[in-house]
N, C-alpha and C positions, 0 to 999 in steps of 0.2 A: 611552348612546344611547337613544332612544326609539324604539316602536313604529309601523312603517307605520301611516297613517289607512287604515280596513274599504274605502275605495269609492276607485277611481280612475275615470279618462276615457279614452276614445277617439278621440282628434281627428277632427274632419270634414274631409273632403276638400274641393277648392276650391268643387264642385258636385254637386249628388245624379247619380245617375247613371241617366237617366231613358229610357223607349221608350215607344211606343204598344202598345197589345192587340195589333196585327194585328203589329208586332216581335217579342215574346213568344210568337205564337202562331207564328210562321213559325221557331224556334229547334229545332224536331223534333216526328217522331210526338206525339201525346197520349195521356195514359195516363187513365182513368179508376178507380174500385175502392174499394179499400183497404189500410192496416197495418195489421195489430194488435201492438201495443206493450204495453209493460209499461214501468213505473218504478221502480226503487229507490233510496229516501232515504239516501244516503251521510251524511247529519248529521240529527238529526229534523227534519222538515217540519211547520209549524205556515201554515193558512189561515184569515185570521178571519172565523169566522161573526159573532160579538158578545163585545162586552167587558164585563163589571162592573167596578168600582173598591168597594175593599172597603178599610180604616180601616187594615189593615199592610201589604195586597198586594191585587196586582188580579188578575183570573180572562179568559182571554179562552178563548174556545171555537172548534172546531174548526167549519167552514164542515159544513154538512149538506146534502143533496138527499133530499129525502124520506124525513128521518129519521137518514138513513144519512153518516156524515162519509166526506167526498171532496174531491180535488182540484179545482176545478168545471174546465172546459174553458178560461174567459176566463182562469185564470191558466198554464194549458200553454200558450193560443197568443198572451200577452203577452209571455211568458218569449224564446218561439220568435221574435215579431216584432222584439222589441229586440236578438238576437244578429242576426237578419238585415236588417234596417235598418241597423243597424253596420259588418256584412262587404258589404252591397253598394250603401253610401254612397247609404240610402234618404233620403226625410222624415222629421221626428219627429212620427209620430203620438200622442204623448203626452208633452204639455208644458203647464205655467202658463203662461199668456196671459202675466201680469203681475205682480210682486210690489213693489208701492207703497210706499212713506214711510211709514210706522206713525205717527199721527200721536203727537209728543211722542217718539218716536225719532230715531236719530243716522243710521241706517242710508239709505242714498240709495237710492232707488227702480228697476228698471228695467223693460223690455219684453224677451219672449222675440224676437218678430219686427217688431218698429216701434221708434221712438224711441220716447223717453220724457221728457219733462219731469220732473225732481224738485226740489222746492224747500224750501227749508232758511231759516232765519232768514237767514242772510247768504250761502247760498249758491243758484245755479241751477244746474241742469247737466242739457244736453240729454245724456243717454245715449242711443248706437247701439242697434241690434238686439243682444240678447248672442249670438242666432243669426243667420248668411246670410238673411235670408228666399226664398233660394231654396230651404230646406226646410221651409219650409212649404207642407203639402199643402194643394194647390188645384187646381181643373177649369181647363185651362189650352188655350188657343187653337189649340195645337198637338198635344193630345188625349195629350199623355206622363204616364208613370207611374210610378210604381217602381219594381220588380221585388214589393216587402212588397205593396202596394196591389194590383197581377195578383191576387195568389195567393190573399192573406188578404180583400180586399175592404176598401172606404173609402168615407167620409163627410166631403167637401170642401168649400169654400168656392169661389166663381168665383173667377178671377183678376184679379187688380184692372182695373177698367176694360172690361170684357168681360160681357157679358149670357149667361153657361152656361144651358142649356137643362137643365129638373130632372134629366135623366137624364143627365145629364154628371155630375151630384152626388154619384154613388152608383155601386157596382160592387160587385156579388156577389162571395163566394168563390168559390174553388174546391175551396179543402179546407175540411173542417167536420172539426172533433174533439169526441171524447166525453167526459164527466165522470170522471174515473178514483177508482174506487172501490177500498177496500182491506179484509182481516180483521178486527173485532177481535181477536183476538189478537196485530196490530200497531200496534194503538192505545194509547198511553200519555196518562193521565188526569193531566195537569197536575205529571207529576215532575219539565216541566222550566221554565225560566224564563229570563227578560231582564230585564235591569236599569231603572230608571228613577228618577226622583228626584221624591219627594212633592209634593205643594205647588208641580209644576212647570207652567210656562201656557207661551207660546210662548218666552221666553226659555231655555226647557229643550235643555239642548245632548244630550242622549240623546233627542229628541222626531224628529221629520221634518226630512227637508229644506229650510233655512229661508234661501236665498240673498241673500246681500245685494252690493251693489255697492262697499262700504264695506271689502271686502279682496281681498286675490290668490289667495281659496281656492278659491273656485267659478269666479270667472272670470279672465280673465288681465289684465295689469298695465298701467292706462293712466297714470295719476296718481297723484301724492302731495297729499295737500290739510293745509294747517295750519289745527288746529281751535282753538278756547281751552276747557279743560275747567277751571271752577274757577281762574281765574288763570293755567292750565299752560298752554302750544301744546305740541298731541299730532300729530303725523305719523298722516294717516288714508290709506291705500291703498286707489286707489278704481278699479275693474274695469273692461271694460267686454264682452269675449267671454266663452261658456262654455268653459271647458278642450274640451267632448266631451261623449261620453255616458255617464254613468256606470256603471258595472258595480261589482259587489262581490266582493271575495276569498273565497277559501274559506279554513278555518282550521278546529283542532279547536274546535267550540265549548264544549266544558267547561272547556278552557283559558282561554278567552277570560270568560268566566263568573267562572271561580276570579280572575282579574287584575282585575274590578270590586269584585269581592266581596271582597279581600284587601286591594289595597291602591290601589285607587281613593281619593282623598278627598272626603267628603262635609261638608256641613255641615250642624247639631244644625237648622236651619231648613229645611236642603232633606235631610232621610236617603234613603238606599237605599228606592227600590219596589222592589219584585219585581212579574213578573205573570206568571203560571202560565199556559202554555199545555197546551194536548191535542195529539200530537203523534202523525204515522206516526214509528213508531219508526225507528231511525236500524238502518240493513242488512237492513230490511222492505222487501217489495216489492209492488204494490199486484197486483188486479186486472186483466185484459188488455182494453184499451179499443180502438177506433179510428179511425184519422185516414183521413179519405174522402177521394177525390180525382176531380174533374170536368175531363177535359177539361186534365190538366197537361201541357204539354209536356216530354218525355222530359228534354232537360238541365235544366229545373228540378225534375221530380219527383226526379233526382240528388239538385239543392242542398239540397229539402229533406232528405232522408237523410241530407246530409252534417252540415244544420244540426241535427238528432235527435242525428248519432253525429260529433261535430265533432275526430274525432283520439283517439289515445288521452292527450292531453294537456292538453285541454280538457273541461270540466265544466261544468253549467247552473245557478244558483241561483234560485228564485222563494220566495214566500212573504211571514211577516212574520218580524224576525231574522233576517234579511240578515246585517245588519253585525256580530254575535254569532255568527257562525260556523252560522246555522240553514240550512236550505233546500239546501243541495248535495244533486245528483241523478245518476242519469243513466239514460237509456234501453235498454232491447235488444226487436231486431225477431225479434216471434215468428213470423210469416208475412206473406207480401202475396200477395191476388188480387187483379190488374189485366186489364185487358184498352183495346188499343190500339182509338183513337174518333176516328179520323178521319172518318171518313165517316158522313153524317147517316142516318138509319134509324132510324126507328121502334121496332124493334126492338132493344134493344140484344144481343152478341152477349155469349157467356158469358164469366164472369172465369177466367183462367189462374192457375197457379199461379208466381208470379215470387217465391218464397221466394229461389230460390236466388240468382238473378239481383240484385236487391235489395240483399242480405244481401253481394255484391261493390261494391257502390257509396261503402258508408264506406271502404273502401281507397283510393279516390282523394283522402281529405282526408291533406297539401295539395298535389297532385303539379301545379305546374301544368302540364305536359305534357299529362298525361293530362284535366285540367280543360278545357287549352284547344284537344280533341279533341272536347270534350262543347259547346263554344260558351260554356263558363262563362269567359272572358279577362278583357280587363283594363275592358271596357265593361259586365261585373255584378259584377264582385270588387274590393274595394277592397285591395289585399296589404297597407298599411301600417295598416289599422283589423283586420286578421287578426292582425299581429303582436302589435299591443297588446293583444286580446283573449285573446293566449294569456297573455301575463304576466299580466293580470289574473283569468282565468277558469284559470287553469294549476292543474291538480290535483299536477303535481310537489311534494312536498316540502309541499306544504299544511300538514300536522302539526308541523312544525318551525318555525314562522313563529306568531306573535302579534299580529293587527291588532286598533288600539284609536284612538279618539276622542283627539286631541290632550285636552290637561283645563284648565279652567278653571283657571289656577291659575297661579304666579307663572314667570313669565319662557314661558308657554306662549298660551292665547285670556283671560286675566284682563290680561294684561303692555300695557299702553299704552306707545308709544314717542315720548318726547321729544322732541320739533323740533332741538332742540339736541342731541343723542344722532345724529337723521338726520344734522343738516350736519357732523357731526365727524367719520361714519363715512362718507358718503355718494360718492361717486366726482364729482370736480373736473365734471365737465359740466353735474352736474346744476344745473337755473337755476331759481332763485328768482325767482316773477314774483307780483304782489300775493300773494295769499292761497295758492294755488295753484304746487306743485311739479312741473314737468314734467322728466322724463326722458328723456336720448336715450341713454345707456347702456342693457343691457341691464337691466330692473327687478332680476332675477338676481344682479349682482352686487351692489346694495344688501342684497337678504337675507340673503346672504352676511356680509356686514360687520355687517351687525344680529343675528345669528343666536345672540350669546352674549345679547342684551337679550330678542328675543322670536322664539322657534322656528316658530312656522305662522303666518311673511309671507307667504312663496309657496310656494304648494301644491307645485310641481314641487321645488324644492329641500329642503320637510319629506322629500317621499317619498323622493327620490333617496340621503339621509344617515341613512337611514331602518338600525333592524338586519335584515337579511337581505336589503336593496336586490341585490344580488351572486345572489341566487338566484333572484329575480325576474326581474333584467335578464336573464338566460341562459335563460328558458324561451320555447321554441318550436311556433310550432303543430303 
């Protein structure tokens, strides 16, 4: 059997789920103040300040503030906005516009939030939005928001056909976080590393995310198009939505490391990089930073808590080495002064001590009961992007589990699949129409059938036959 691929999705819901300010702010009391938090690296944490590339192995350094390496703030509240954007079926405020037709590539082009024209020697193909574009964020007529955009603050676009007034454009925080600093003594100077392969330009499949339309990995299953490669017709599977949002599993990462290193295959033209990072050691814990708060209404100064301390089953990853088992974290609240701001004054009045208070809030993750006592229901929590997020972000059994990069290599992403191979194995309905195969079977069970010629057709059915699929599927928030 093969290993789960490092990153799964979280499907989006039919619609973001969206209110105005004056909704958000009418939800309870407002708390103003602060946490002070602490972080500890359950896997070492590596942030890049800069990289060298050096003749056997590359060197990348730890992100610095004044000298000093630290966590900077934009990746604590990137980390925090992508788990909550997810749980409460926000916008995606961080997305490629576009990823084109390489020119002299096979690969079909598409648009995150518009169509897209991509054109090919003998082919056209209007591609959909691979997202709803009703999440993408924009200043909209009806003055609604996120719940992400309230809190964290945004920078949008008008809405189409609508003349936004500058300050519809923009919305402050309400919480501001601080750069989280840690000891040397839990700094580790390059002992550890990730893999890559030399001589590799964008076709590097250990490089970024590099989505194309051209299969059922990134996005879901619209068509089959017959190509002619060299004489052959190759069955091309060509996308057209994103699965979701991506998230990364958590894993040991020396395991994961020792399995590239062992018995990965490389080739004498493209060998094994290494690149050495500087890392917070891995059961290090940083300095006590904190996350301020303006004006947050009582049930969301909650969510964010909840989103900090998200169950004892769920775990945060940020950094670089994601998909290598890097970056697993997780928080604990050292104290919180707040103080309740309702009322306009000059003056403001002193901050209380709400340790205690506070410090019972991660108890509600995931009761909804007791959520939808706090006003947190079903109009800012998405349950079924909670569910996925625990299988994917699920610290149970993490160490037992090995996720890896499907491999270039025969009958896996090197394996081209024969037109004549599709029609032999392919389910009776599928219809043959010029150039172009459409399917009204599930795309599913063609993977299925093809699955002994080539393993990662569609994303869902790699994962699902995946080894440890069984302990994945059973974890819960």
């Amino acid at each position: 059997m093969h290993n789960p691929n490092p990153f799964d999705f979280v499907p989006f819901a039919d619609r973001p789920f969206l209110k105005t300010p004056e909704e958000y702010d009418a939800l309870g009391d407002h708390l103003s103040g602060y946490l002070e938090i602490r972080l500890k690296a359950l896997t070492p944490v590596h942030i890049v300040g800069y990289q060298e590339p050096g003749e056997r192995e590359g060197a990348s350094f730890m992100y610095r503030q004044d000298g000093r390496p630290c966590i900077p703030a934009a990746s604590i509240r990137g980390c925090l906005r992508a788990f909550l954007e997810a749980l409460t079926s926000g916008w995606v405020s961080q997305a490629t516009p576009e990823y084109p037709k390489l020119y002299r590539k096979r690969h079909v082009g598409f648009s995150t939030f518009e169509s897209f024209n991509s054109r090919g020697r003998k082919q056209v193909r209007v591609s959909p939005p691979a997202v709803n574009p009703f999440f993408k964020p924009e200043a909209r007529s009806d003055k609604k928001i996120d719940v992400a955009s309230y809190l964290m603050g945004m920078v949008v676009e008008p809405q189409s056909g609508t003349q936004a007034k500058h300050e519809a454009l923009a919305r402050k925080a309400k919480i501001w976080i601080e750069d989280v600093f840690f000891d040397k003594e839990n700094f580790l100077d390059r002992v550890n590393w990730v893999p890559d392969i030399k001589h590799a330009t964008e076709d590097s499949f250990m490089g970024g995310a590099k989505p194309s339309a051209s299969n059922w990995w990134y996005l879901q299953p619209s068509e089959i198009w017959q190509r002619s490669v060299k004489g052959h017709l190759i069955a091309e599977f060509i996308g057209d939505k994103f699965w979701g949002r991506k998230f990364y599993y958590h894993q040991n990462h020396q395991s994961c490391i020792d399995f590239y290193k062992n018995k990965w295959k490389y080739s004498s033209s493209r060998p094994l990089y290494p690149i050495r990072m500087e890392c917070l050691a891995k059961d290090a814990s940083t300095e006590m930073f904190r996350i301020y708060f303006d004006k947050v209404p009582y049930p969301l100064a909650c969510l964010l808590v909840l989103i900090l301390f998200p169950g004892k089953n769920i775990r945060h990853k940020l950094g670089y080495g994601k998909s290598y088992g890097y970056g697993s974290i997780e928080f604990s609240l050292e104290s919180a002064r707040l103080r309740y701001d309702d009322v306009e004054s000059r003056i403001p009045t002193s901050l209380l001590d709400f340790t205690a208070e506070s410090q019972k809030w991660p108890s509600y993750a995931w009761d909804l009961k007791k959520l939808n006592e706090l006003k947190l229901d079903e109009s800012l929590i998405d349950w079924q992007a909670l569910s996925q997020l625990a299988k994917t972000l699920g610290w149970q059994e993490h160490d037992k589990l090995l996720f890896t990069y499907p491999p270039f290599d025969k009958k896996y992403f090197m394996q081209p699949v024969e037109f004549d191979d599709l029609k032999e194995n392919a389910p009776d309905e599928v219809i043959v129409k010029n150039r172009t195969t459409f399917t009204s079977t599930p795309a599913r069970q063609i993977a299925v059938r093809l699955f002994d010629i080539k393993k990662p057709i569609h994303f869902r059915q790699y994962q699902e036959t995946a080894q440890g699929w069984n302990i994945i599927a059973q974890r819960q928030p």
